[in-house]
PDB file of N, CA, C, O and CB in Angstrom:
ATOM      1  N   UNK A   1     120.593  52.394 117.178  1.00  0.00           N
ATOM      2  CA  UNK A   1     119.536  53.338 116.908  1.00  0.00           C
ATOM      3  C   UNK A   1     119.082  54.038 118.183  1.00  0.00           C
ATOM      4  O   UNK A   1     117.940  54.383 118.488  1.00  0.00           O
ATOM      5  CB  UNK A   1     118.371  52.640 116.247  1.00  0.00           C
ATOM      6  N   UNK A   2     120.313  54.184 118.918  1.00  0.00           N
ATOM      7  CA  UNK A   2     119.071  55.171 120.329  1.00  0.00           C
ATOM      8  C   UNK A   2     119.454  56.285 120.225  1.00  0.00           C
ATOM      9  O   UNK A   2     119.702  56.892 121.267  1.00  0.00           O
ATOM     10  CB  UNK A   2     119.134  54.890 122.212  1.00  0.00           C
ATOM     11  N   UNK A   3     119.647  56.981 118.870  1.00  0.00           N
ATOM     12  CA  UNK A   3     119.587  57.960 118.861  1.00  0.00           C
ATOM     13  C   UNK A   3     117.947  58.529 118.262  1.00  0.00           C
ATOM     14  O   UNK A   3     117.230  59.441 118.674  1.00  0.00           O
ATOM     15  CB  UNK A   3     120.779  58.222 118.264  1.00  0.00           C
ATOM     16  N   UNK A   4     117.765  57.545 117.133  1.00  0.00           N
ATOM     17  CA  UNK A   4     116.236  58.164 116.851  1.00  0.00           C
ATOM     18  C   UNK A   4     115.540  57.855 118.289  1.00  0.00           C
ATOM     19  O   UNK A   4     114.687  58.684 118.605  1.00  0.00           O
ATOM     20  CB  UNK A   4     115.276  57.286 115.387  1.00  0.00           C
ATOM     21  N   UNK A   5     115.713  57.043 118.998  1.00  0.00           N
ATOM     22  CA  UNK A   5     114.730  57.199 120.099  1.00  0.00           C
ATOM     23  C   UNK A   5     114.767  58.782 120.807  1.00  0.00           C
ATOM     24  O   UNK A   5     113.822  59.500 121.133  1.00  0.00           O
ATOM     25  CB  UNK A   5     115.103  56.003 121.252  1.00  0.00           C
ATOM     26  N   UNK A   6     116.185  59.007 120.901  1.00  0.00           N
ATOM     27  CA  UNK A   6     116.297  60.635 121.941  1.00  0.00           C
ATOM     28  C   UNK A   6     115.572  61.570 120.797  1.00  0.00           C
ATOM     29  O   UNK A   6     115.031  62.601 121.198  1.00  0.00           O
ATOM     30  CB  UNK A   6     118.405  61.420 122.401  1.00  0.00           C
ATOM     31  N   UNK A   7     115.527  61.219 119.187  1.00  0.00           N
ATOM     32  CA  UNK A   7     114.753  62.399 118.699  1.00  0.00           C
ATOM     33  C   UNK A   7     113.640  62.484 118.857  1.00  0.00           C
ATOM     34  O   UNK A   7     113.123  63.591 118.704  1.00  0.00           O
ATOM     35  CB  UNK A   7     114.784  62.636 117.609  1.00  0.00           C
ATOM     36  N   UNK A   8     112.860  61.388 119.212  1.00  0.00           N
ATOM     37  CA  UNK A   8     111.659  60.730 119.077  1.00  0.00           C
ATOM     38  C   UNK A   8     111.269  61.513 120.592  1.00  0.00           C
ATOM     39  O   UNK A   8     110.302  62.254 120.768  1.00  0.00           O
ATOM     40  CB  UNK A   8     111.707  58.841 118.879  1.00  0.00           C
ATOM     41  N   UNK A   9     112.055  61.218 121.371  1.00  0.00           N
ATOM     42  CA  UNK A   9     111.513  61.883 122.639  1.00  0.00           C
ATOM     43  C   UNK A   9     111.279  63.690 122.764  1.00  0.00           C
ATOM     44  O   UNK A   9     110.354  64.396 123.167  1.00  0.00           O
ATOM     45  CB  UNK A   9     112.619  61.417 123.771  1.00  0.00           C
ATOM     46  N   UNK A  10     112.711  63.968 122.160  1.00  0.00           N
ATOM     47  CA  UNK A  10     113.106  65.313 122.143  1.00  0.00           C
ATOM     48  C   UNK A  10     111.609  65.892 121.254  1.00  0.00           C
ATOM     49  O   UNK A  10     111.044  66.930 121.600  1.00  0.00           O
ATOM     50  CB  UNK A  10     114.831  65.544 121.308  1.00  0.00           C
ATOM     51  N   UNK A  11     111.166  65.120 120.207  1.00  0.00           N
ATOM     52  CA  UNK A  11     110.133  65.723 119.646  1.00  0.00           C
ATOM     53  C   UNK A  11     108.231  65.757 120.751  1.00  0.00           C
ATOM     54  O   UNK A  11     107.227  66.458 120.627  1.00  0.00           O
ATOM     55  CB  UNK A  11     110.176  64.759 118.081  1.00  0.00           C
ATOM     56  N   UNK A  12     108.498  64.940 121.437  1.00  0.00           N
ATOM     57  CA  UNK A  12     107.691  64.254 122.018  1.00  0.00           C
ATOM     58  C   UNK A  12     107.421  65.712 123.910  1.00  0.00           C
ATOM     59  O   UNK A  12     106.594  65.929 124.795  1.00  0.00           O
ATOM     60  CB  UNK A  12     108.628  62.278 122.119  1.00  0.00           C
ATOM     61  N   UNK A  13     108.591  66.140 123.511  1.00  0.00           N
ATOM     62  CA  UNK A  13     108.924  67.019 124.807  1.00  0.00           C
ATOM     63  C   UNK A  13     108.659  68.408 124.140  1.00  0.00           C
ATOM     64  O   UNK A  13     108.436  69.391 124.847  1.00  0.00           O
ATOM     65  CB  UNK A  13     110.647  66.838 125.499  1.00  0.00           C
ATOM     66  N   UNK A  14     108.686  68.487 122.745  1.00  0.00           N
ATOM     67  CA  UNK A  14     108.869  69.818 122.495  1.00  0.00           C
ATOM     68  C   UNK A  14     106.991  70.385 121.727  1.00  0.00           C
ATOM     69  O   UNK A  14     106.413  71.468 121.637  1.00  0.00           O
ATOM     70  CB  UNK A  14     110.501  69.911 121.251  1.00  0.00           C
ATOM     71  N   UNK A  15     106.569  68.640 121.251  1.00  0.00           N
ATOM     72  CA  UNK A  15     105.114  68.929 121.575  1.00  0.00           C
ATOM     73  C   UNK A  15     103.821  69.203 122.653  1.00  0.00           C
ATOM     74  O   UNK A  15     102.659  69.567 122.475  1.00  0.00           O
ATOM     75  CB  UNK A  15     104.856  68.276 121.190  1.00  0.00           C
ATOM     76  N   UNK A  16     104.821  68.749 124.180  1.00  0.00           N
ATOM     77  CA  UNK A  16     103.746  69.084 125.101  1.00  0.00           C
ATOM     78  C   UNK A  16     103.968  70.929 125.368  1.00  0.00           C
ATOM     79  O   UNK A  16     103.082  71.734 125.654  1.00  0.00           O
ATOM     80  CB  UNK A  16     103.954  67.991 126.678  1.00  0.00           C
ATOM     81  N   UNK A  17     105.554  71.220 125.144  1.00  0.00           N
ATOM     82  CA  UNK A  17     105.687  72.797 125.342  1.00  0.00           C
ATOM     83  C   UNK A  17     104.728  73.668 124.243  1.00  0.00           C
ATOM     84  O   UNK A  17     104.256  74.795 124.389  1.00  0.00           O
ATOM     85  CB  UNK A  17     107.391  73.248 125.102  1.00  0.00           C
ATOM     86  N   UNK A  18     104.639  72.968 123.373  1.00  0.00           N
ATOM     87  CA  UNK A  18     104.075  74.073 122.151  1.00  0.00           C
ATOM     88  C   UNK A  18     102.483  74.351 122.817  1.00  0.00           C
ATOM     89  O   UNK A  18     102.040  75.389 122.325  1.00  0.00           O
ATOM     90  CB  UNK A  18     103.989  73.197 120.163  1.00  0.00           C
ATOM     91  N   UNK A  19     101.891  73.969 123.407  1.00  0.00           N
ATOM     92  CA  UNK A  19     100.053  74.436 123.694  1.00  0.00           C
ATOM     93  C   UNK A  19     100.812  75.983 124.917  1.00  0.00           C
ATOM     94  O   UNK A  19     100.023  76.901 125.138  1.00  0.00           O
ATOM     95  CB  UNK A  19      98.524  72.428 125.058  1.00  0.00           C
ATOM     96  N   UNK A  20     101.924  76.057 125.414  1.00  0.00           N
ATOM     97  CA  UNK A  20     102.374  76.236 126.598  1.00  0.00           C
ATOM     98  C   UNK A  20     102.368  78.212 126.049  1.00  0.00           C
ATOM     99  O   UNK A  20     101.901  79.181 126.648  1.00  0.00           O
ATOM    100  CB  UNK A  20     104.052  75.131 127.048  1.00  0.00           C
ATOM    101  N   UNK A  21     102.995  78.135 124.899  1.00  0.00           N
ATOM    102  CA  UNK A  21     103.925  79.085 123.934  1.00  0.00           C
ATOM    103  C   UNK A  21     102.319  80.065 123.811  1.00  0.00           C
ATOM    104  O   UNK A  21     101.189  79.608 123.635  1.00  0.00           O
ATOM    105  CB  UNK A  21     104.837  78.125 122.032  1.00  0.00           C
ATOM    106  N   UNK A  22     102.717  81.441 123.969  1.00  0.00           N
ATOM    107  CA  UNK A  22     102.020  82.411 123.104  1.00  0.00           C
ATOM    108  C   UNK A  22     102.139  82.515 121.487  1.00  0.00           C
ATOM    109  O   UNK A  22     103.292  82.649 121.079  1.00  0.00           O
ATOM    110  CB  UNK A  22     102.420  83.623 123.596  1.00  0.00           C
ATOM    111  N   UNK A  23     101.120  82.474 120.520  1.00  0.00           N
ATOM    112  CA  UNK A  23     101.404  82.317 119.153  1.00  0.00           C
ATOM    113  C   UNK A  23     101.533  84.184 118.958  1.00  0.00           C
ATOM    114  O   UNK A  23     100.626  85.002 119.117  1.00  0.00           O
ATOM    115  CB  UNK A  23      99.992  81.288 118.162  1.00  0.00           C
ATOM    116  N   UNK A  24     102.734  84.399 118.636  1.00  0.00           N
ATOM    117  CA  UNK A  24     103.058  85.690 118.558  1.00  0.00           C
ATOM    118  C   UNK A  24     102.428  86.275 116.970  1.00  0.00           C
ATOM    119  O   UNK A  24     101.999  87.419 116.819  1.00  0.00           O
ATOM    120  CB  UNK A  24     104.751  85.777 118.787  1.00  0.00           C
ATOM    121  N   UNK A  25     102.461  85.635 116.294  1.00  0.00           N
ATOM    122  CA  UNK A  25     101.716  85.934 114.525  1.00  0.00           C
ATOM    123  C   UNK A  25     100.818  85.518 114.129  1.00  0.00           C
ATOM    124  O   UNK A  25     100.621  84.694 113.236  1.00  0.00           O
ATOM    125  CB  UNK A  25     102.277  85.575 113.396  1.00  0.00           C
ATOM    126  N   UNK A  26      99.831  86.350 115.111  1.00  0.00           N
ATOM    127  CA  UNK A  26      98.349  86.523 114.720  1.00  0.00           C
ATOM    128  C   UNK A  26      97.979  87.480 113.352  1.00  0.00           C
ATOM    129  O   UNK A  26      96.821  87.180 113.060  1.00  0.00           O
ATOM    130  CB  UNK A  26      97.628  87.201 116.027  1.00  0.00           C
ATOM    131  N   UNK A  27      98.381  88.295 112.594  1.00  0.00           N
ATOM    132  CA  UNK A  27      98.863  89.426 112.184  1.00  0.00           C
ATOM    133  C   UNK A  27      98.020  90.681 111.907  1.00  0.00           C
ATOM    134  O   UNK A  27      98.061  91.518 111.004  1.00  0.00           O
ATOM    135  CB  UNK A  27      99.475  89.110 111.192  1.00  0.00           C
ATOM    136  N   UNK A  28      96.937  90.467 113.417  1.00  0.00           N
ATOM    137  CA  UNK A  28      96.943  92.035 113.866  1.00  0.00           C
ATOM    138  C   UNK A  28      98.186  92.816 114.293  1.00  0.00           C
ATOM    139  O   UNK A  28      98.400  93.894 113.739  1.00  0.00           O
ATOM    140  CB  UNK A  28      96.088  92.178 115.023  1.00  0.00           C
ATOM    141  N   UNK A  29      99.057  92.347 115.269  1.00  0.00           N
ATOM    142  CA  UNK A  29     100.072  92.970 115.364  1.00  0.00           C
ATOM    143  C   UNK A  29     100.874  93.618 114.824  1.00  0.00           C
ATOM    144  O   UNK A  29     101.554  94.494 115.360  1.00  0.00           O
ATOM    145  CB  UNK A  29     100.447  92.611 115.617  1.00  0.00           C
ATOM    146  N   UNK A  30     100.938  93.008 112.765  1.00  0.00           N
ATOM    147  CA  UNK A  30     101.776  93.903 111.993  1.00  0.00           C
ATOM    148  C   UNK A  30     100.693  94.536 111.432  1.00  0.00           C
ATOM    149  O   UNK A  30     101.153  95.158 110.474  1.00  0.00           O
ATOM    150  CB  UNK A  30     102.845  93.308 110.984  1.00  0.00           C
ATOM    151  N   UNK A  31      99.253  94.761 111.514  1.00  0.00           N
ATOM    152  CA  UNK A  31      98.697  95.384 111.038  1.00  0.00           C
ATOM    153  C   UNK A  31      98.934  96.567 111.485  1.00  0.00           C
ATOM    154  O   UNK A  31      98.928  97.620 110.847  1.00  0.00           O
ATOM    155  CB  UNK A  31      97.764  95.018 110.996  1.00  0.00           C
ATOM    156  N   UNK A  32      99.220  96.339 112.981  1.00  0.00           N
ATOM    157  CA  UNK A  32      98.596  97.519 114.659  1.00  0.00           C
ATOM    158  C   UNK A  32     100.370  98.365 114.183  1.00  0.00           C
ATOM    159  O   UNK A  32     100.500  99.566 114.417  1.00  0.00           O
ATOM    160  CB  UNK A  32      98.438  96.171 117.397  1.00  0.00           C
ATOM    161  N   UNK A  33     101.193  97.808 113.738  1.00  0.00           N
ATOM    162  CA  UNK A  33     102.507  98.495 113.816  1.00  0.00           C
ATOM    163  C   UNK A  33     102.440  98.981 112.470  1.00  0.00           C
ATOM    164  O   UNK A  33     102.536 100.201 112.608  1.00  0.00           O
ATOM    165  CB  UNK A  33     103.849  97.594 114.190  1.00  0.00           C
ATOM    166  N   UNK A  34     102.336  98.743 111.303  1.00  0.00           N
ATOM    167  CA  UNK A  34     102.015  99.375 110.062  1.00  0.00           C
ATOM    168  C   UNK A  34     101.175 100.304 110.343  1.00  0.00           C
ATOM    169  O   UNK A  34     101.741 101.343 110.004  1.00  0.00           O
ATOM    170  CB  UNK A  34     101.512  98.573 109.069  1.00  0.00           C
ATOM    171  N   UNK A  35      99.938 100.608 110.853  1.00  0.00           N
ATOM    172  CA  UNK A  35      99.245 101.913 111.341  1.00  0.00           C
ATOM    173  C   UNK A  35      99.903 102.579 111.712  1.00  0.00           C
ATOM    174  O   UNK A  35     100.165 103.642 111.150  1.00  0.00           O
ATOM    175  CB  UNK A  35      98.403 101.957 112.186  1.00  0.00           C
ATOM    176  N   UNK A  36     100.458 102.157 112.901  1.00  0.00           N
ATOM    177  CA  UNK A  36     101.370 103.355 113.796  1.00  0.00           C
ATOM    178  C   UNK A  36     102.451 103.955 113.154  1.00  0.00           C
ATOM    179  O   UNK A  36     102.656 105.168 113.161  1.00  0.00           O
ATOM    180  CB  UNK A  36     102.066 102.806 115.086  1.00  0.00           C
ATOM    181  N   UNK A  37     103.217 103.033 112.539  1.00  0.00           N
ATOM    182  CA  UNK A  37     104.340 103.324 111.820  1.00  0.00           C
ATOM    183  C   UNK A  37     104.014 104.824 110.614  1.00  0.00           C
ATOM    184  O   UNK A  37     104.578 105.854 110.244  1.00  0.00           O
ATOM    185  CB  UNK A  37     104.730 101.753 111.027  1.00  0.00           C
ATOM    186  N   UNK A  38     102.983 104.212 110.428  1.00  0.00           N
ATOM    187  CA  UNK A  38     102.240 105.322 109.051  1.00  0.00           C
ATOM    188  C   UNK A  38     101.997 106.738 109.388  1.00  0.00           C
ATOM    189  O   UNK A  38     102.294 107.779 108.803  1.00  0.00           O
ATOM    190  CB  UNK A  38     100.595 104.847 108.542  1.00  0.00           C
ATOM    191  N   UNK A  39     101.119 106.390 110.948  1.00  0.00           N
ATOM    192  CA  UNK A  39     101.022 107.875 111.320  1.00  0.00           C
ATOM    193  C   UNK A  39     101.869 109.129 111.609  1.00  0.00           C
ATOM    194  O   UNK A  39     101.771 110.336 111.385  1.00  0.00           O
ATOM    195  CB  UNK A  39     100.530 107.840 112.178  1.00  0.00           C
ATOM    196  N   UNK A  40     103.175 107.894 112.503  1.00  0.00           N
ATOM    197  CA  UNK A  40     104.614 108.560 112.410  1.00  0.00           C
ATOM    198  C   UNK A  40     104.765 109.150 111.409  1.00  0.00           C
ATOM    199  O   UNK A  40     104.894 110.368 111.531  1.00  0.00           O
ATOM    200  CB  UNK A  40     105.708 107.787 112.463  1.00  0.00           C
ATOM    201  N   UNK A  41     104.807 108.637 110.191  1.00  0.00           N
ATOM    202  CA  UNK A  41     105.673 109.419 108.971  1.00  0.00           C
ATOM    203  C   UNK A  41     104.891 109.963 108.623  1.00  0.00           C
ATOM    204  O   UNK A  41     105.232 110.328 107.498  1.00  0.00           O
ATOM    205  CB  UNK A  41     106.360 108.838 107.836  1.00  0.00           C
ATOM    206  N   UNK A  42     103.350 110.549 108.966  1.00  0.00           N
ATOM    207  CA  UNK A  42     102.572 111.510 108.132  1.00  0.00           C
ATOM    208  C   UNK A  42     103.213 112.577 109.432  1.00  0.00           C
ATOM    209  O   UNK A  42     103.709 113.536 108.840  1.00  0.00           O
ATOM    210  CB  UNK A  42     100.538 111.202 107.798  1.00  0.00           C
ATOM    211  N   UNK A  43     103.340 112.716 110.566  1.00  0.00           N
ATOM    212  CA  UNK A  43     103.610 113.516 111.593  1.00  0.00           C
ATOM    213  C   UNK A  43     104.873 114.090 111.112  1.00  0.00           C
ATOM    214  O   UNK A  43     104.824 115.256 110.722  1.00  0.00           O
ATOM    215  CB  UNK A  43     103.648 112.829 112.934  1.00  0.00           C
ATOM    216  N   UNK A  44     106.030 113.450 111.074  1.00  0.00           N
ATOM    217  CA  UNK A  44     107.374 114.419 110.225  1.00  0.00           C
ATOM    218  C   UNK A  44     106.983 114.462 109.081  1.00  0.00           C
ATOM    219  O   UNK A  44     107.008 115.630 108.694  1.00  0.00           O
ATOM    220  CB  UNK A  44     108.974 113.858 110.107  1.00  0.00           C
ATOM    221  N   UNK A  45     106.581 113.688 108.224  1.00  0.00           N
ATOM    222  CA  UNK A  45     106.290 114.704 107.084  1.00  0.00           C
ATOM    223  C   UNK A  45     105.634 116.215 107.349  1.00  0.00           C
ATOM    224  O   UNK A  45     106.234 117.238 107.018  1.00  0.00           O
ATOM    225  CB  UNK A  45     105.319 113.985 106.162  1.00  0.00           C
ATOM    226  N   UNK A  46     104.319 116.221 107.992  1.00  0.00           N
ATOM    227  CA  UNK A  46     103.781 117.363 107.860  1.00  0.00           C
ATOM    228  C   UNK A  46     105.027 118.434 109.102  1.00  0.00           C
ATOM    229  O   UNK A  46     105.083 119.663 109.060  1.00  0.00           O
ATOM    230  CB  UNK A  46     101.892 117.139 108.280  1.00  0.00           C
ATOM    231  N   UNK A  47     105.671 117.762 109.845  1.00  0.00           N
ATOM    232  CA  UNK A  47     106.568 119.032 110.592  1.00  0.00           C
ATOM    233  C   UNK A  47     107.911 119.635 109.621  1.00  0.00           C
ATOM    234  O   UNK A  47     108.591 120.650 109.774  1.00  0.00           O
ATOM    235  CB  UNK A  47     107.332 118.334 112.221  1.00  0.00           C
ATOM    236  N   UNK A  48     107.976 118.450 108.473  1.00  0.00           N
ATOM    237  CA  UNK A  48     108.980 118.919 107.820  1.00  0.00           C
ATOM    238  C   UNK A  48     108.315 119.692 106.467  1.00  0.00           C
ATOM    239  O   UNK A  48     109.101 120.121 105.623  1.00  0.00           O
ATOM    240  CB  UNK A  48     109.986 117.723 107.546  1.00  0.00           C
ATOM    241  N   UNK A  49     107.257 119.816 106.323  1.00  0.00           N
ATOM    242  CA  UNK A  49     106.130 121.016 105.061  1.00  0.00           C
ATOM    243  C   UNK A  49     106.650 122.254 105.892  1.00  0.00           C
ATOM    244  O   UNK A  49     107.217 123.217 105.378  1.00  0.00           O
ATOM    245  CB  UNK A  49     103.718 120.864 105.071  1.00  0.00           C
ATOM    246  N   UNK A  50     106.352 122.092 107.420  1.00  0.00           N
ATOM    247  CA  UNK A  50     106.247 123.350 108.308  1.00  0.00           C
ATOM    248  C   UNK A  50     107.188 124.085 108.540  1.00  0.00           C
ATOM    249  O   UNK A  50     107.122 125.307 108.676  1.00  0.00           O
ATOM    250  CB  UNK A  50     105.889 123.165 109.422  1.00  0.00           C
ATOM    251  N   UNK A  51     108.267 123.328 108.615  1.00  0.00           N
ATOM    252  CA  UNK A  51     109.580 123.986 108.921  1.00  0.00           C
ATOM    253  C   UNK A  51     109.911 124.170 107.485  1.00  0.00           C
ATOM    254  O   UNK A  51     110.734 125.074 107.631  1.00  0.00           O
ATOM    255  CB  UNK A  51     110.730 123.102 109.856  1.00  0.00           C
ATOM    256  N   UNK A  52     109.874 124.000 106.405  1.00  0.00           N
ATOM    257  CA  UNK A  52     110.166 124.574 105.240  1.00  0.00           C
ATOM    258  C   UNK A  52     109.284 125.881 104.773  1.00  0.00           C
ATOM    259  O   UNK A  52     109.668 126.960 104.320  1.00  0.00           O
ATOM    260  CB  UNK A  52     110.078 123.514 104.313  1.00  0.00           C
ATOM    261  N   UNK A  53     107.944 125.383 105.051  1.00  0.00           N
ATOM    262  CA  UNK A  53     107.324 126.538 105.074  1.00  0.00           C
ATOM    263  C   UNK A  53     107.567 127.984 105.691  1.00  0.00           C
ATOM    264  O   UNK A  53     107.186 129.019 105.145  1.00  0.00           O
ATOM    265  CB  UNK A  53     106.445 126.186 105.439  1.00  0.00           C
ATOM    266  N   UNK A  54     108.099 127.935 106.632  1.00  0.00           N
ATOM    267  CA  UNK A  54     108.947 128.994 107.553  1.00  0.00           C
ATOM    268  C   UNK A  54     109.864 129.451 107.265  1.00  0.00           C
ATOM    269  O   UNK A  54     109.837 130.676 107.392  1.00  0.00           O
ATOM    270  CB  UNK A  54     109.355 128.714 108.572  1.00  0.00           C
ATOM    271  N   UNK A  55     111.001 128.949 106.806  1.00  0.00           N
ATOM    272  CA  UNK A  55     112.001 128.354 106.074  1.00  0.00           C
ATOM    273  C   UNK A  55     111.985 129.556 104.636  1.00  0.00           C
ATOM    274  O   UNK A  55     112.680 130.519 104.312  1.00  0.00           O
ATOM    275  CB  UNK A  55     111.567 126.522 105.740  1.00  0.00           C
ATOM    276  N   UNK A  56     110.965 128.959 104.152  1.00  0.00           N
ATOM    277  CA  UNK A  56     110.473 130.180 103.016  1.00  0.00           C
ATOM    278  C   UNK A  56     110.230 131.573 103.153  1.00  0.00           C
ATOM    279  O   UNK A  56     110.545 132.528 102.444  1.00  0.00           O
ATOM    280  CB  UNK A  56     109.306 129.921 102.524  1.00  0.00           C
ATOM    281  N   UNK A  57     109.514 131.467 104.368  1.00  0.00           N
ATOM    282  CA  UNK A  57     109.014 132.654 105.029  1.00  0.00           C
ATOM    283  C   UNK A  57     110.118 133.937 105.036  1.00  0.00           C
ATOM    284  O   UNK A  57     110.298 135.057 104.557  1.00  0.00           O
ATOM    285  CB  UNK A  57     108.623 132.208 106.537  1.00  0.00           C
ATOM    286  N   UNK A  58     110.495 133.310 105.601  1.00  0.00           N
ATOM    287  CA  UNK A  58     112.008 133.761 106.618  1.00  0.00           C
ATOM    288  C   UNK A  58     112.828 134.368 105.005  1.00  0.00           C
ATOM    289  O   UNK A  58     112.798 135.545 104.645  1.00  0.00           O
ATOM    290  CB  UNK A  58     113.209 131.781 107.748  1.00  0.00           C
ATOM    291  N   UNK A  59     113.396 133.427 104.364  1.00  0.00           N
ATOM    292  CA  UNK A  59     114.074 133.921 103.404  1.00  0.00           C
ATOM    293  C   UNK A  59     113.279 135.141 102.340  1.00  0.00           C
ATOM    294  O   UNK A  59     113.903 135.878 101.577  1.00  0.00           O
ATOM    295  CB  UNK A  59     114.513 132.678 102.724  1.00  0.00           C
ATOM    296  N   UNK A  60     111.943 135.132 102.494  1.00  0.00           N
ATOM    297  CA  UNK A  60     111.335 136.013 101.400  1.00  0.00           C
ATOM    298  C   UNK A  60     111.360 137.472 102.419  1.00  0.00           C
ATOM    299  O   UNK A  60     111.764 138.477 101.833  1.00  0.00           O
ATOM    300  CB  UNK A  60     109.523 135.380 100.757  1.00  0.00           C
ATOM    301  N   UNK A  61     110.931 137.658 103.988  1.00  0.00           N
ATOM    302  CA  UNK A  61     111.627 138.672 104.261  1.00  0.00           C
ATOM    303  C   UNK A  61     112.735 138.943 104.861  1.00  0.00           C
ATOM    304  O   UNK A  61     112.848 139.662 105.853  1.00  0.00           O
ATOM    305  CB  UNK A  61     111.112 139.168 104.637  1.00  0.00           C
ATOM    306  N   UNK A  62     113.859 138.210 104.110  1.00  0.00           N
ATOM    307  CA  UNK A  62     115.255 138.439 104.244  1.00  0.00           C
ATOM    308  C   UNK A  62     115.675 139.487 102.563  1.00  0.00           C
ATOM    309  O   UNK A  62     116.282 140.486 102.179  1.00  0.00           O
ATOM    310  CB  UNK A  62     116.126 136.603 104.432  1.00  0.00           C
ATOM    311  N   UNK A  63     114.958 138.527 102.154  1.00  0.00           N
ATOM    312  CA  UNK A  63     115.336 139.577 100.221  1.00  0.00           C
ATOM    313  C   UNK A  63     114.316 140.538 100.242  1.00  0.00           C
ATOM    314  O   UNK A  63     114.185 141.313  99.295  1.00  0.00           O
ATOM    315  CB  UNK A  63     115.006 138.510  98.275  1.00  0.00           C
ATOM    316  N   UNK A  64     113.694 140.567 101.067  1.00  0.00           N
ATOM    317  CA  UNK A  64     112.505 142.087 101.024  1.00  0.00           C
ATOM    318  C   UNK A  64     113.406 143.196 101.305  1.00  0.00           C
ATOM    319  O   UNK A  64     113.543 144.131 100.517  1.00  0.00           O
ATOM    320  CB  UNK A  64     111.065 142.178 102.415  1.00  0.00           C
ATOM    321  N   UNK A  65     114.033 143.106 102.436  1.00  0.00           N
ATOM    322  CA  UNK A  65     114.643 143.894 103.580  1.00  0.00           C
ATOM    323  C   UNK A  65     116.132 144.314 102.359  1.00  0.00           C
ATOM    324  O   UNK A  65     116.804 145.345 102.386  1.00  0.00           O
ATOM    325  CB  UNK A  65     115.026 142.689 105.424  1.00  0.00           C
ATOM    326  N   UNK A  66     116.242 143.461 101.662  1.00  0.00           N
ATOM    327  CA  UNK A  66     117.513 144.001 101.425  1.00  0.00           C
ATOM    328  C   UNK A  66     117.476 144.828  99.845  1.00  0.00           C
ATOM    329  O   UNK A  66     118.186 145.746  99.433  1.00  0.00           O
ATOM    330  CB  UNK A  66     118.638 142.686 101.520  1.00  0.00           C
ATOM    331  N   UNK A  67     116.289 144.050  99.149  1.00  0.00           N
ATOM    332  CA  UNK A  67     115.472 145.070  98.281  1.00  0.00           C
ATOM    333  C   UNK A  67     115.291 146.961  98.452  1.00  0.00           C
ATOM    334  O   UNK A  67     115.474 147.976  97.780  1.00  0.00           O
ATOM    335  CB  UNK A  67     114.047 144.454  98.488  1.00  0.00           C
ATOM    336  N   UNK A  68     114.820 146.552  99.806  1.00  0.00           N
ATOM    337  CA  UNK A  68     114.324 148.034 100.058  1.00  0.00           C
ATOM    338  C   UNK A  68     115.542 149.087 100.160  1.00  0.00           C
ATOM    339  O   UNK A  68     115.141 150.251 100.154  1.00  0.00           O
ATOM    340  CB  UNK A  68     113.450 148.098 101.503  1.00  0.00           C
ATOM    341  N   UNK A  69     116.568 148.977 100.229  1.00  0.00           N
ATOM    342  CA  UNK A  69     117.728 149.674 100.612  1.00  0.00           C
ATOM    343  C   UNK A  69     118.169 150.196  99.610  1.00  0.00           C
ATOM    344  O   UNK A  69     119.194 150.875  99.667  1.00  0.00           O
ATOM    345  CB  UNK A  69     118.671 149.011 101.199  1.00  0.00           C
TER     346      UNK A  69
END
């Protein structure tokens, strides 16, 4: 049995590291990245309204111009 002893230790070594460790999943952090993430996609969304909007623009006096002729 000296192997449960080395687990016994190995566990015994890996509880003094754990106070040591930053606890990374607090979960402000996925709150703080779900915000950000969100704002991103309202930002291309609204650049991609804009560039279509133009987009439109552009083509309505393209068939004006060729109307008139």
């Amino acid at each position: 049995m000296a192997r449960g002893n080395q687990r016994e230790k190995a566990r015994e070594k890996n509880l003094k590291k754990q106070p040591k460790q930053k606890k990374k999943d607090d979960g402000t952090t996925f709150k703080k990245r779900a915000e950000t993430d969100a704002e991103i996609m309202r930002q291309k969304q609204q650049k991609a309204l804009e560039a279509k909007a133009t987009e439109n623009k552009s083509e309505d006096k393209s068939s004006d111009s060729t109307q008139n002729k």
